[in-house]
Every structure is written in C-alpha cells, then in structure tokens.
N, C-alpha and C positions, 0 to 999 in steps of 0.2 A: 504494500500500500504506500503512495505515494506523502509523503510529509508535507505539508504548507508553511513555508516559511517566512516570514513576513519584515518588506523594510518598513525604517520611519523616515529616517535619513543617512546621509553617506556615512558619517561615521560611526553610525550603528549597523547599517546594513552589510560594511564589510565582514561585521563578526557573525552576522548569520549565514552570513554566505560560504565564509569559512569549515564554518559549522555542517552546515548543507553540503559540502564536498563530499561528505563522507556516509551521503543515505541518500536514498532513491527521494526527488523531490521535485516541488513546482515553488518557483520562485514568485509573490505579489510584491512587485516595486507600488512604494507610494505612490498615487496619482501628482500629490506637491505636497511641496513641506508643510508643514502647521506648528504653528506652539505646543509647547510641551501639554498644555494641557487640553488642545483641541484634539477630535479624531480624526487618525489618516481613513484615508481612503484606497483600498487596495486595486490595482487592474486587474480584470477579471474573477475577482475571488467572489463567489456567490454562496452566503452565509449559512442562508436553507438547504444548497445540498450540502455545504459544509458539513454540517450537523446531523441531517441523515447518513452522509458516508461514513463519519467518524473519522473522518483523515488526523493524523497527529500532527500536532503544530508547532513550530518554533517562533519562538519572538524574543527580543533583548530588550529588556526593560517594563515597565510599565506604567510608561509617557506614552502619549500621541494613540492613543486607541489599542494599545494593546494591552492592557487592564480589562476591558470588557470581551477581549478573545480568551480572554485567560478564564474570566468568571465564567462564558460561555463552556467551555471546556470544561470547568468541574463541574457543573451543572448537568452536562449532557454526558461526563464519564468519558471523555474523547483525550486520548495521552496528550501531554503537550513538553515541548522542551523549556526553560527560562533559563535566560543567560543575563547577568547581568555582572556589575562589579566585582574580581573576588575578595574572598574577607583579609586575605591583604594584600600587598601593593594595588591597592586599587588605584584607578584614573586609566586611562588611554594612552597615555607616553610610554615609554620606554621606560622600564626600571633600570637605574642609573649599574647597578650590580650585575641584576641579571641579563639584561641586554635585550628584554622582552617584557609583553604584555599579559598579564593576569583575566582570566574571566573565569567564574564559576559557571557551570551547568547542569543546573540540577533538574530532576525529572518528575512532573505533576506532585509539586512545590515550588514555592522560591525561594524556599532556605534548607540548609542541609538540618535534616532530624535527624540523626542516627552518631552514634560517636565511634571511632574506633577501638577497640584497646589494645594499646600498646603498651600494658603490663611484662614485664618479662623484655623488653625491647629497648632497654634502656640503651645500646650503642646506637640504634638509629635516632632516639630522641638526642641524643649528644651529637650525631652530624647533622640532624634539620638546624639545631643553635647553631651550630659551627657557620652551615650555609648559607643561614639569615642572620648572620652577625657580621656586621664591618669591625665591628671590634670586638676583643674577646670580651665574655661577659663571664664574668666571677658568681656562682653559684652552688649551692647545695642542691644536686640535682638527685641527690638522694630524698632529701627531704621532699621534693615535689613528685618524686619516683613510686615513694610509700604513700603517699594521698592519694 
C-alpha cells in the first residue's frame, strides 16, 4: 500500500521526502505556502478516499494543516509516520560536532513512549557521554547506573 506523504514547505518537505525514499509512496506538494497556523492545501490528495483506503501517512510537524491529518488518522485507525524535531540537537542546521541533522520518527504518536533498558550496558552508556560530550564530563556514573 502506497504511503501519503505530505509537504508544507521546502524546508520541511525535504525531510519527508527523504523519509519517502525508502517506502512505496505518493508525494502531495503544497498547492502554496500558508502561515504556520493556516491549512495547506494538498495537489490531488482526496480526503474521503483517503480514509476509506486507509493509506498511511507521513507529515513533519504539526503546522500548516497537518495536525488535523494526524487527528484524522487516529480517528479512523489509518498508520501515520511524525517526524519532527529530535529531542536533541534539535533545529535544521548542521550540528556543529556531528556534521548532521537530527529528526525523530516516530510511528502513530508524536512522542516516543517506551524506554529502553540499558541496565547491565553500562560501557555503551559511557560512549553515548563520550560522543555527546565536547568536553569531558566528570561523573559518578555508577550512581546514575544503580537508579
């Protein structure tokens, strides 16, 4: 089944498109830009078969009309992808360190619910510090290990 993926504008639409690369899909470019708080308007996306087909949808953010694709979608039980800021380095630029851009993706949600445990894993939690630290960072990582 085909994905619907949806822009708002260029520099959102590049990250779903991205995204899109990597699943069968039909691309709706905005008709034209709008303020964040009006709704786009999609070419040729028609809502009602949306909704009977149950196509799964992707959108980044929820500006510019894709808050009520998203409500649509729990509503009617139809998957959807949300992409938006990740919970860190967030923005659009280039992290100064890692040489790249952040975005989370999470799936019929828009926050992540679940935790991992990394009990027992304490040498990978001692490289993720290592690899987000510009400088070392002095800790009792025992102490936060047993919590």
């Amino acid at each position: 089944m085909k994905h619907f993926v949806f822009g708002t504008q260029p520099k959102y639409d590049r990250i779903v498109q991205a995204f899109a690369e990597t699943i069968d899909h039909t691309y709706f470019p905005a008709t034209r830009r709008v303020d964040q708080w009006e709704e786009s308007e999609w070419i040729g996306f028609d809502q009602e078969q949306w909704i009977k087909d149950k196509n799964p949808i992707v959108v980044c953010g929820i500006l510019r009309g894709t808050t009520k694709l998203l409500k649509l979608a729990r509503i009617h039980k139809i998957p959807y992808y949300f992409i938006d800021h990740a919970y860190f380095y967030r923005g659009h630029g280039i992290h100064p360190t890692f040489g790249d851009t952040f975005y989370r993706v999470v799936k019929n949600n828009e926050y992540l619910f679940g935790m991992t445990q990394l009990h027992g894993q304490k040498k990978i939690i001692q490289r993720n510090i290592e690899l987000i630290s510009k400088e070392p960072i002095r800790m009792n990582l025992d102490k936060y290990y047993n919590n």
